[in-house]
PLY file of the C-alpha trace (Angstrom):
ply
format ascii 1.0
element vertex 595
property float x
property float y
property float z
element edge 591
property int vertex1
property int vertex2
end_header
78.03 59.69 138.68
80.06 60.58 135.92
77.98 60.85 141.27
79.15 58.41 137.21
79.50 60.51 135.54
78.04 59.68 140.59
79.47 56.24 138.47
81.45 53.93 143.62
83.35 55.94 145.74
86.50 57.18 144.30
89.57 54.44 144.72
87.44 52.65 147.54
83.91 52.44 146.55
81.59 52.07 143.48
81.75 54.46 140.53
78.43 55.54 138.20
77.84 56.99 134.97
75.57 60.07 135.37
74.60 62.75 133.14
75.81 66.48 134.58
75.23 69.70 134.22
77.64 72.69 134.44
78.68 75.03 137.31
80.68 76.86 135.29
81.93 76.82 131.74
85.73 77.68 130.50
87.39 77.19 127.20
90.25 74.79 127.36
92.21 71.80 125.66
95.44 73.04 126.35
98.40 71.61 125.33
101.02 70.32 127.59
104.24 68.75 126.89
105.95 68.88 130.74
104.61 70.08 134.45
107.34 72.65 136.17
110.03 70.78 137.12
109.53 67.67 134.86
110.38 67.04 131.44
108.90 65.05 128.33
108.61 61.02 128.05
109.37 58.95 130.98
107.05 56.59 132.84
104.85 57.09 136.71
103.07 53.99 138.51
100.06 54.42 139.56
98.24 52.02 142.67
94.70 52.12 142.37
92.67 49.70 145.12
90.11 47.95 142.87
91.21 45.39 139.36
90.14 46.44 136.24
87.04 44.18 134.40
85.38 46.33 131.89
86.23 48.30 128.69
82.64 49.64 129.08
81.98 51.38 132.01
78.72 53.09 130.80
77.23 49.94 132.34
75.77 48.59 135.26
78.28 45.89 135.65
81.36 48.49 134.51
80.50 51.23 136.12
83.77 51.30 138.68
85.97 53.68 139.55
89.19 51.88 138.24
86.55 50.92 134.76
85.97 55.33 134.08
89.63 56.25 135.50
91.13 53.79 132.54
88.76 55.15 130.71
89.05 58.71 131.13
92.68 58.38 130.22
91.75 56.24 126.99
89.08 58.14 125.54
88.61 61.71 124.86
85.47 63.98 124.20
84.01 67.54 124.30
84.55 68.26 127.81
85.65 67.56 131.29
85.66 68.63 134.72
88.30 70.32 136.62
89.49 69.89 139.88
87.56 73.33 140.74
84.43 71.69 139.86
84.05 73.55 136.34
83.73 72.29 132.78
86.30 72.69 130.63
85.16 72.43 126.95
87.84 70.61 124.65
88.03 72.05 121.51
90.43 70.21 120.14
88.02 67.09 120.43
84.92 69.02 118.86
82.37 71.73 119.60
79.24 72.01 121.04
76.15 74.72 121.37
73.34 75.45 122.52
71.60 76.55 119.55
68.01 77.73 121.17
66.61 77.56 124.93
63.29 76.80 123.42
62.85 74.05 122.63
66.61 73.19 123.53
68.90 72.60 121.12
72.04 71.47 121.28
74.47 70.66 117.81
77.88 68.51 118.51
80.56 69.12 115.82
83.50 66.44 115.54
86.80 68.05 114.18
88.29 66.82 111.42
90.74 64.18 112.05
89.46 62.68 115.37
90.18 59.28 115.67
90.04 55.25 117.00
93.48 53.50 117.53
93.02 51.49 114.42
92.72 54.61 112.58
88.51 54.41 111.76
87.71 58.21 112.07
85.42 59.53 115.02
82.03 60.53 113.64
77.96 61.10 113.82
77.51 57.44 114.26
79.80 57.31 117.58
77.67 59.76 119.14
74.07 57.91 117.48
75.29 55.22 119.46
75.80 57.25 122.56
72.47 58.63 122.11
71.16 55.00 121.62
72.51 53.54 124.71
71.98 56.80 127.52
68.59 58.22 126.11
66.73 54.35 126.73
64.87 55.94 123.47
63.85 52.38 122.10
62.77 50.29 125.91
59.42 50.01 126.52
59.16 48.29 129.74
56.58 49.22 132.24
57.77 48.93 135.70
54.91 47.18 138.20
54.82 48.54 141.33
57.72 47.06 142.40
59.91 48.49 140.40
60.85 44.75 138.27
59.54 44.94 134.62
56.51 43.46 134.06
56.13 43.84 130.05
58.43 44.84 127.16
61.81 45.01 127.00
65.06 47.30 128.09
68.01 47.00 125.68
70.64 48.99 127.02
72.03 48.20 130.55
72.77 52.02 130.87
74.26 52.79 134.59
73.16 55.92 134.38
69.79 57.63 134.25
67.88 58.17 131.02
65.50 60.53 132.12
67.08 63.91 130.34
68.27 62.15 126.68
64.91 60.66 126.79
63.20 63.83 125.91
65.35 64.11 122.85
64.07 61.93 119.89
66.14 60.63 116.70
69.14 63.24 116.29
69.59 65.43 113.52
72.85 64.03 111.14
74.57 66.65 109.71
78.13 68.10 108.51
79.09 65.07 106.95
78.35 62.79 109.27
80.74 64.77 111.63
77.52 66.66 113.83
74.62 65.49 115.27
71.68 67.88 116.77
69.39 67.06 119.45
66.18 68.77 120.36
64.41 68.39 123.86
60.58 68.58 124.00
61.60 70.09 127.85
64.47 71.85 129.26
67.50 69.87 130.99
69.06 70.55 134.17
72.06 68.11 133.40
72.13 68.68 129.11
76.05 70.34 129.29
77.39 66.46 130.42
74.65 64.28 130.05
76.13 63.82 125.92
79.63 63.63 124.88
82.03 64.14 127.57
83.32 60.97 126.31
83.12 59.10 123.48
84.24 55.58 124.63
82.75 53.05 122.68
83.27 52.70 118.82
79.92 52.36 116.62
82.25 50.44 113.71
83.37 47.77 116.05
79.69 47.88 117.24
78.16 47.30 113.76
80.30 44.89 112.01
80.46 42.32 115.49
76.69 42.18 115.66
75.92 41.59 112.10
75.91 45.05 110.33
78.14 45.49 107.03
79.32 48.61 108.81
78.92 52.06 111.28
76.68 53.99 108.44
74.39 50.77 108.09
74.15 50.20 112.14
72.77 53.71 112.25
70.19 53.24 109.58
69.14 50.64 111.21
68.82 52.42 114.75
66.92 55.36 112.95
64.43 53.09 111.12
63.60 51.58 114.33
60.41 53.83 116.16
60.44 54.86 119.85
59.77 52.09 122.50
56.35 52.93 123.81
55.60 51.09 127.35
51.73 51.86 126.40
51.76 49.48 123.69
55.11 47.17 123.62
56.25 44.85 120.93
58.29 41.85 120.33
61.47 42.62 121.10
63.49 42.99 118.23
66.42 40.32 117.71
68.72 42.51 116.02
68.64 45.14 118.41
68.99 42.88 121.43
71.88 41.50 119.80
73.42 45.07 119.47
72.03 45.47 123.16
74.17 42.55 124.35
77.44 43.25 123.12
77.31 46.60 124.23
76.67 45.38 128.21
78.51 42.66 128.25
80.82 41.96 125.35
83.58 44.40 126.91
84.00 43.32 130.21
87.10 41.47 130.91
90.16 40.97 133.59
92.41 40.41 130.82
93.92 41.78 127.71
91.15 41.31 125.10
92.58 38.37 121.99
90.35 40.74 119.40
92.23 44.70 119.88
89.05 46.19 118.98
87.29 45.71 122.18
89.99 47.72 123.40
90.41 50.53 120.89
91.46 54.20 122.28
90.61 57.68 120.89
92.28 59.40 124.17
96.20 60.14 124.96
96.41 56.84 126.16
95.89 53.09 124.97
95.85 49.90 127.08
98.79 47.77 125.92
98.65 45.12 128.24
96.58 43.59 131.41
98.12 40.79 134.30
94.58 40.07 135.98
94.24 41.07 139.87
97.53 42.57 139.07
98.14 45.50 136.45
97.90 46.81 133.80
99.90 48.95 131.61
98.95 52.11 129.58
101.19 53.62 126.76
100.75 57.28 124.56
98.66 57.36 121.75
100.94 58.28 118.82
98.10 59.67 117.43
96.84 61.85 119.26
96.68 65.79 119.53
93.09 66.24 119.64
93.31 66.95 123.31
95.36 68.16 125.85
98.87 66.07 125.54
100.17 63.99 127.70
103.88 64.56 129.08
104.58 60.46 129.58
105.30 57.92 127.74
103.22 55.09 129.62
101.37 54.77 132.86
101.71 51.21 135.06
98.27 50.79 136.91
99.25 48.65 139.88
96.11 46.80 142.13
96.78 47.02 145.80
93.99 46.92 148.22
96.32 47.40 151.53
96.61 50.71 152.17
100.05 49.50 154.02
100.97 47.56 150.70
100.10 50.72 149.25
102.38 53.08 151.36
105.20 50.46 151.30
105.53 49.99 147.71
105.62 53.86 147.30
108.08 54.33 149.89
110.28 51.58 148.20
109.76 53.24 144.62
107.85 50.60 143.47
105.04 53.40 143.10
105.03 57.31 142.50
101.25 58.12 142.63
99.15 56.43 145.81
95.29 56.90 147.03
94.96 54.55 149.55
91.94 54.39 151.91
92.35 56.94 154.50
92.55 56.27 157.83
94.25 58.03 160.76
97.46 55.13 161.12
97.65 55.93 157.12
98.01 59.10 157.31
100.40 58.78 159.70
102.15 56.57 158.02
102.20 58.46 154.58
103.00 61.84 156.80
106.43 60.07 158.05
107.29 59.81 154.27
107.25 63.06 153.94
110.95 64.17 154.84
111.71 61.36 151.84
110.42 63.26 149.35
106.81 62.76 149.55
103.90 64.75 149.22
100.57 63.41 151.05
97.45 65.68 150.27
94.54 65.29 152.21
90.92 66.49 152.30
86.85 65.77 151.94
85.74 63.68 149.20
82.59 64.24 147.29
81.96 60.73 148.00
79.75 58.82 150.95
79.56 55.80 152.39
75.72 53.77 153.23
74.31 50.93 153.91
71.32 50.04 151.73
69.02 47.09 152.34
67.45 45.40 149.81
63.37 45.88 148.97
63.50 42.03 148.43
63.74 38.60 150.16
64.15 39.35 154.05
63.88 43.00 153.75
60.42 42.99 151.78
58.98 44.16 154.98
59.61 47.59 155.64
59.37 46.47 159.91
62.60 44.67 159.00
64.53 46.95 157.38
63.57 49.17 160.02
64.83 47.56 162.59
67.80 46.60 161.21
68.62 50.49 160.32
67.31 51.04 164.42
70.37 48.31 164.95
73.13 49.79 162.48
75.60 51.69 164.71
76.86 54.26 162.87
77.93 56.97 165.55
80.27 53.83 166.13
81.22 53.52 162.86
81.94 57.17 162.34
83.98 57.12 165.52
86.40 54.07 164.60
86.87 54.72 160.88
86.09 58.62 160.27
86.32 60.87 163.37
90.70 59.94 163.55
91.15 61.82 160.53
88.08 64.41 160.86
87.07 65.05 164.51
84.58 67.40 163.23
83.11 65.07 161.32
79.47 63.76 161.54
76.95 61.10 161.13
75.53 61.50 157.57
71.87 62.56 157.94
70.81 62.99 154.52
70.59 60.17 151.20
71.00 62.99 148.96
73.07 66.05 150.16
76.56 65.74 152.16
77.21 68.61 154.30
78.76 70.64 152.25
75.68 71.42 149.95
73.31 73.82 150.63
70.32 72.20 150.85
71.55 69.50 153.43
70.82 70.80 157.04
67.21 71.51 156.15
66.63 68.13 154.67
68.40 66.61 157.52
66.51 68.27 160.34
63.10 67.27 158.49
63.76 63.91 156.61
63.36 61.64 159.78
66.70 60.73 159.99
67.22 61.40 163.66
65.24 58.62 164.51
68.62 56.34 163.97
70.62 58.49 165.51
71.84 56.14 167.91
71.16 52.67 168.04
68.55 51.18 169.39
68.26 47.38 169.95
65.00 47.20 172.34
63.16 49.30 169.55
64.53 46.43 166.97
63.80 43.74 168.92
60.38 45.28 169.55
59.84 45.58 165.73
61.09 42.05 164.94
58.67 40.87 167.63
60.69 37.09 168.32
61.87 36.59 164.50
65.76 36.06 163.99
65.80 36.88 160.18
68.82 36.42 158.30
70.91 39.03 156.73
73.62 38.26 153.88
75.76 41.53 153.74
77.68 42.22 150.77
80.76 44.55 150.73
84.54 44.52 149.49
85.86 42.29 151.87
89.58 44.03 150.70
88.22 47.81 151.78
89.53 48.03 154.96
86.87 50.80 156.23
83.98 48.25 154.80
85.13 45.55 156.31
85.53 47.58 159.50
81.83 48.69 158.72
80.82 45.19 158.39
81.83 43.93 161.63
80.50 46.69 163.38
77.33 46.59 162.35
77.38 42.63 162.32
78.25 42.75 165.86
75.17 44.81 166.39
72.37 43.81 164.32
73.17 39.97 166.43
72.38 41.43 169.54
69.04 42.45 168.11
68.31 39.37 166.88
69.33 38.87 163.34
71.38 35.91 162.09
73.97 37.72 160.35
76.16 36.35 156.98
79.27 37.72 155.97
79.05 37.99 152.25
82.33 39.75 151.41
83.83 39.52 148.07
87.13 40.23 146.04
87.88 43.94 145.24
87.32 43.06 141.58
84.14 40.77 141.75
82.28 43.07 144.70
80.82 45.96 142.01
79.63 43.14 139.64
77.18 41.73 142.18
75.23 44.91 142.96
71.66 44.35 142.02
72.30 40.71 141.48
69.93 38.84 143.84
72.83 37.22 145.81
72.49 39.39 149.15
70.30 41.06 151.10
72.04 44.54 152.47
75.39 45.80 150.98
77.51 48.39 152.14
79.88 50.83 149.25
80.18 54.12 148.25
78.89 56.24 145.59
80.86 60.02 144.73
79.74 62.54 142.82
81.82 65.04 140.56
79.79 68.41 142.40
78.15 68.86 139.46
74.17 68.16 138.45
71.24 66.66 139.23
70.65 63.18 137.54
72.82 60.87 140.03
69.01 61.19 141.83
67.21 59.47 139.67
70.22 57.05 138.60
70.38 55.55 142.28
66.89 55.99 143.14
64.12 56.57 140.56
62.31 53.04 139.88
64.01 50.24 137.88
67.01 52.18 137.02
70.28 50.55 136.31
72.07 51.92 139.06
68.99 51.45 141.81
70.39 47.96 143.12
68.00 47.67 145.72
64.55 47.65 144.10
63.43 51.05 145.71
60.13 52.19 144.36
58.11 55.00 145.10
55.65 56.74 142.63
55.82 59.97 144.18
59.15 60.17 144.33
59.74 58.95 140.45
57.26 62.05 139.90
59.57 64.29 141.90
62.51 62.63 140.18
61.24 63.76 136.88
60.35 67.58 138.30
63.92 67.50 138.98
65.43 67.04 135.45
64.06 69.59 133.90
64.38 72.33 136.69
67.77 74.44 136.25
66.89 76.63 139.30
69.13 75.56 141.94
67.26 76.85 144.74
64.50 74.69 143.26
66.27 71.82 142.96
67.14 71.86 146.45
63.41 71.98 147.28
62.71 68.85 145.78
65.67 67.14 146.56
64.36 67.85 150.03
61.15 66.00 149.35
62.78 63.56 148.00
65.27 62.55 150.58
62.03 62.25 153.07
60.35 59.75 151.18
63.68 57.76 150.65
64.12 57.80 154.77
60.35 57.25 155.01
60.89 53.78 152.98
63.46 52.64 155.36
65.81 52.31 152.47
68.71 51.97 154.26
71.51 54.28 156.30
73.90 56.84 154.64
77.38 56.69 157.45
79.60 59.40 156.63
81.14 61.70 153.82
84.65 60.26 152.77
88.24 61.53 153.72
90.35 61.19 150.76
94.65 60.92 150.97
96.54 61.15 147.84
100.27 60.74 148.16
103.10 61.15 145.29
106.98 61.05 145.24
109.10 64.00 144.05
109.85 61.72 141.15
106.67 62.69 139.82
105.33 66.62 139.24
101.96 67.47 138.16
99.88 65.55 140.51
96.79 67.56 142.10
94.12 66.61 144.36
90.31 66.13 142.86
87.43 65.87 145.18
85.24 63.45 142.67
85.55 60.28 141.25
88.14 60.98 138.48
90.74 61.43 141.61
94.32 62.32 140.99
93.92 61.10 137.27
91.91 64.28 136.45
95.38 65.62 135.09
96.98 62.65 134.45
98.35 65.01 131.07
100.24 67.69 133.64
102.18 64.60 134.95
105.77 64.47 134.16
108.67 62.45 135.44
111.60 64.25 136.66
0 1
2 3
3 4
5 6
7 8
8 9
9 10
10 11
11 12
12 13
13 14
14 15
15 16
16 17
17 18
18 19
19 20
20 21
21 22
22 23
23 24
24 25
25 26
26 27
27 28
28 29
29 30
30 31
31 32
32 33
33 34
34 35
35 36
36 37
37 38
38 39
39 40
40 41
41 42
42 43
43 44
44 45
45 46
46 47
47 48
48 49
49 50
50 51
51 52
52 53
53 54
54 55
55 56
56 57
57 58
58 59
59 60
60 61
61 62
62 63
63 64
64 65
65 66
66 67
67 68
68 69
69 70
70 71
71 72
72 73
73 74
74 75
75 76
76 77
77 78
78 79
79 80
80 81
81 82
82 83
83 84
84 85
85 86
86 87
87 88
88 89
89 90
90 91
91 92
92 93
93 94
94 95
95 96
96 97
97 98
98 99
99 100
100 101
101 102
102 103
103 104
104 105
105 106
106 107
107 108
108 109
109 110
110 111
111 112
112 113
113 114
114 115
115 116
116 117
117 118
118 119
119 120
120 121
121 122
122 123
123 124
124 125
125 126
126 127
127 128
128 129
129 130
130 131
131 132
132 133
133 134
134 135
135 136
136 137
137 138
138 139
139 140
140 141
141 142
142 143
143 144
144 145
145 146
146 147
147 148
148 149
149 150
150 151
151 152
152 153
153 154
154 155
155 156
156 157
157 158
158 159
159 160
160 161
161 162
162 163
163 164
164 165
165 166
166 167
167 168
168 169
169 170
170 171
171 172
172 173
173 174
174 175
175 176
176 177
177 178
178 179
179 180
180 181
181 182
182 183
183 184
184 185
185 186
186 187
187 188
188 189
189 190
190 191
191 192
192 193
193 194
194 195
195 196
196 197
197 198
198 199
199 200
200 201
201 202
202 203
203 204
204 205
205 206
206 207
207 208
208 209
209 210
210 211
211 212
212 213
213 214
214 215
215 216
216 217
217 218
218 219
219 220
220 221
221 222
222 223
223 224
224 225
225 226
226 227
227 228
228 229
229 230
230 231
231 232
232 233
233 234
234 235
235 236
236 237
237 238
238 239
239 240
240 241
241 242
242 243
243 244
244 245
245 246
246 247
247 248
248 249
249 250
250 251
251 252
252 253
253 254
254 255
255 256
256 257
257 258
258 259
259 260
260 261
261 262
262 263
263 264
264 265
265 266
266 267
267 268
268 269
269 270
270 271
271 272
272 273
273 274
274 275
275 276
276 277
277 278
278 279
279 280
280 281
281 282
282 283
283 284
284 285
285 286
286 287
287 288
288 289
289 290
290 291
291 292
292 293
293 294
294 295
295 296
296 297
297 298
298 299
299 300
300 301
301 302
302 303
303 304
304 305
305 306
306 307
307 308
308 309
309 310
310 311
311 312
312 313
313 314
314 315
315 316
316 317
317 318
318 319
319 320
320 321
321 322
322 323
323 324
324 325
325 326
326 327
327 328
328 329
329 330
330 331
331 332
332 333
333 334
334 335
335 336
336 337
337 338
338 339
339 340
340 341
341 342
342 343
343 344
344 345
345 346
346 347
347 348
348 349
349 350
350 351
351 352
352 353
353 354
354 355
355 356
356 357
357 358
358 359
359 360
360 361
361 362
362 363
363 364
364 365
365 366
366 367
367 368
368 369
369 370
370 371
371 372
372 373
373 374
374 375
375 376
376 377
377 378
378 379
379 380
380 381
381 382
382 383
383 384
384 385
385 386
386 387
387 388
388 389
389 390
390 391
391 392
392 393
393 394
394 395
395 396
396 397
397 398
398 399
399 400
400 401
401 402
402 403
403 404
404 405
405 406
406 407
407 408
408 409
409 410
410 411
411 412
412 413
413 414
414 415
415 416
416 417
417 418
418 419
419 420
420 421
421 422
422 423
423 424
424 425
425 426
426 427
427 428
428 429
429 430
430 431
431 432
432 433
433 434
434 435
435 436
436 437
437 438
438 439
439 440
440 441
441 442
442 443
443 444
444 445
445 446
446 447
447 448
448 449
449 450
450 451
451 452
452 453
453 454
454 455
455 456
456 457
457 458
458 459
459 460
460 461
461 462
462 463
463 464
464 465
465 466
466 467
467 468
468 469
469 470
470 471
471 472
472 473
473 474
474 475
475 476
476 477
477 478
478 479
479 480
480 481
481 482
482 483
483 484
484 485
485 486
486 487
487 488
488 489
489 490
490 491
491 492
492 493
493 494
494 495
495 496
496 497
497 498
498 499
499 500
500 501
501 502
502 503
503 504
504 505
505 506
506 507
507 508
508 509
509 510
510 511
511 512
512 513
513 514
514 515
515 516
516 517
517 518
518 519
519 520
520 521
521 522
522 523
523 524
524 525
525 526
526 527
527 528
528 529
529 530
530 531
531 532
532 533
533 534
534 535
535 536
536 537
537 538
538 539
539 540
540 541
541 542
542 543
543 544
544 545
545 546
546 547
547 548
548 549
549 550
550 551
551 552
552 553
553 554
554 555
555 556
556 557
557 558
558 559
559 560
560 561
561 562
562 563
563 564
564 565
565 566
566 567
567 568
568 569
569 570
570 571
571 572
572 573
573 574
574 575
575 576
576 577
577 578
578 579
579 580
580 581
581 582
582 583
583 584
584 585
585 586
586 587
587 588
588 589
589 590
590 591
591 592
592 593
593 594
């Protein structure tokens, strides 16, 4: 998630960091200097709907889908994902192998040359520091059974889950200090992209900010340490917390950082400047050719939340690239463009919309939360925001599969989801039994399907009884209060790039980073970790199924629909092609040229 990495629904939503695996693999790093029809240099604007506020979006607070896309054009690594859903190894960045099944064993290899934007050379200790932050290696909290820790301590505020790297320990140094070499004590559904897809935060500007003379010493240090063990924890160490703290917070900002090393590139791109709420402007890395290369000079990344701000500033030429939230008057809009030179492409996101309740407060009893799902309308809300674009589409039955997957009418026909079908306020009322609780929903209050969402199912839950609080926020301040205390149900998006299984235990296995509502279920963490290390699809389906049961069994909350994505690009601009996951249109952004 990334469903990160599943990081927020593409453009609209929340994005996570996950860990993948591979559908398919394909050798590639091509190099491209212009798309057909376009030529070298030249600039393309870009609207995306959310602001930038993170140079890290590996964590909880980051992880946003305009946080990876900047990132994904600033920062290169061994592979990335395709807009057919396969991996494409870059081995221009590095090389990686599996070196034995059992135990698995997989060696990294930097190339020669790879480098940061102030010239410090990629190595080892940029991927020790990786390893550090997504395997959790040194926590050793123990989780009580509400999922909140109840001893020891978690460093690394890792979006993602840390289930697979976990069963790696210390890795292997070698070549140099160009390879590293880890070894799982189990096998890894998710090992091909749970490691070095991207290498996005440097170990040198790690080291020398939080005391260390320098990268090599930072990594002694982080080897000397021993594996947290939640059996027996210790005092948390002061010099590791320190590290810990800069790496969660100590990149997140709205504006363009006063020190250029929180801001250093090693992709075809570098951030040159920021205008908060605004834009922000990308130029080429001189440097770079370890990777495919980019046909522009510089990228403007404009932030406009009206899709009809949107459409009129690419219609004016004040834009050449557009994703604006779809809707049926959109499209419409975007379609009459279309004799001007437009393109508009349209089709299913990997990406879902749901309403989750918090395990917390209000919601701590599960009679509550049920009736509150009993009250959520979301045959209505499919109807008014969905079914104009897609009148085949459905209600989402299912926390873990969308329709297109396999496994997903068997879970849905078994998982207990057809008791919301359609609302019921008697059954709520009945379950609230003369309480009028109050509800503080939280949602981007600049989304236009959320806030459609939120009135609808406002409007509802009242007439069941519940005192309902609109808790809106800014399109750059919503993503930072997930998991923050500050609400009581929130509704957002999380998308998925098709590939994997670890964006399950990200959003739902207890106490991870991503799991904003406090869900907690033993049997399901025990599932959760089944999961990981099963590469038998079939398998995983089976207890993905179980899963999803015990998730609608809680009363966690109610998926609404699979997302409709629009993208929509003038003939100024060639190159551009639709992506179902979170990485969007910028999957490519190298094939882009300007005519």
């Amino acid at each position: 998630m990334r469903f990160a990495r599943i990081s927020k629904a593409v453009g609209v939503a929340a994005v996570a960091a996950l860990a993948l695996s591979a559908c398919a693999s394909t050798t590639g790093g091509n190099s491209s200097t212009s798309s057909a029809g376009g030529q070298a240099g030249g600039s393309a604007t870009v609207v995306e709907v959310n602001g930038f506020s993170s140079f890290n979006t590996n964590t909880a607070n980051g992880n946003s889908d305009i946080n990876s896309k900047i990132d994904y054009a600033t920062h290169s690594g061994f592979n990335y994902i395709d807009n057919k859903l396969n991996v494409v190894k870059n081995e221009k960045f590095g090389k990686y192998e599996k070196i034995s099944d059992n135990p698995l064993t997989v060696k990294y290899t930097i190339n020669d040359g790879v480098k940061w934007s102030d010239g410090a050379p990629v190595t080892a200790n940029d991927l020790i520091l990786q390893w550090a932050t997504f395997s959790g290696f040194y926590n050793d909290s123990k989780l009580n059974d509400k999922g909140d820790i109840a001893s020891g301590t978690t460093y690394f505020q890792y979006a993602g889950d840390t289930s697979g790297l976990g069963l790696t320990e210390f890795p292997e140094i070698g070549d140099n200090g160009q390879s590293v070499t880890l070894k799982y004590s189990k096998p890894f559904a998710d090992w091909e992209i749970a490691f070095g897809s991207l290498v996005d935060i440097p170990s040198h500007v790690m080291a020398t900010k939080s005391g260390f003379k320098d990268a090599d010493a930072l990594t002694a240090f982080l080897k000397a340490l021993p594996k947290g063990n939640p059996e027996a924890p210790v005092t948390a160490s002061p010099e590791l917390q320190k590290v810990a703290d800069l790496w969660n917070a100590g990149f997140d900002t709205k504006t363009m950082p006063t020190d250029p090393a929180l801001a250093l590139s090693n992709g075809a791109f570098m951030v040159k400047s920021m205008d908060p709420e605004q834009s922000m402007t990308l130029v080429k890395n001189p440097d770079y050719n370890w990777g495919p290369a980019a046909s522009l000079d510089s990228i403007t990344v404009r932030y406009i939340s009206d899709p009809a701000a949107q459409i009129a500033a690419l219609k004016n030429g004040e834009a050449d690239i557009i994703a604006p939230q779809a809707s049926a008057d959109t499209v419409s809009q975007l379609k009459a463009l279309e004799s001007q030179g437009v393109t508009v492409e349209q089709d299913a996101q990997l990406a879902y919309d749901h309403l989750d309740l918090n395990f917390s407060g209000v919601f701590a009893d599960a009679n509550v939360r049920e009736a509150f799902m009993k009250a959520t309308p979301r045959q209505d809300i499919l109807d008014k925001i969905i079914k104009p674009l897609d009148d085949k589409a459905k209600v989402l039955d299912s926390q873990i599969f969308i329709p297109a997957q396999a496994g997903y009418e068997n879970s849905a026909k078994n998982n207990g989801s057809s008791a919301f079908d359609k609302v019921d306020i008697d059954g709520a009322k009945k379950l609230l039994n003369g309480a009028t609780p109050t509800v503080r929903i939280m949602y981007n209050k600049d989304n236009p399907n959320r806030a459609d969402a939120y009135t609808l199912i406002a409007a509802s839950a009242t007439k069941a009884g519940f005192n309902i609080v609109d808790g809106g926020l800014g399109k750059s301040d919503w993503s930072k209060a997930l998991g923050n205390g500050t609400y009581d149900a929130t509704i957002f998006g999380w998308t998925s790039p098709g590939v994997g299984v670890s964006s399950v235990p990200q959003l739902f296995k207890s106490g991870a980073e991503s799991n904003f509502s406090g869900f907690s279920n033993p049997d399901a963490d025990k599932l959760m970790e089944e999961l990981i290390v099963t590469t038998d699809k079939s398998k995983q389906d089976e207890i993905n199924t179980k899963i999803d049961k015990l998730i609608w069994d809680s009363k966690y909350g109610a998926p609404l629909f699979q997302s409709v994505g629009v993208d929509a690009y003038s003939d100024k601009i060639t190159g551009v092609k639709y992506m179902p996951n979170q990485t969007g249109v910028w999957w490519n952004f190298w094939e882009w040229s300007a005519k």
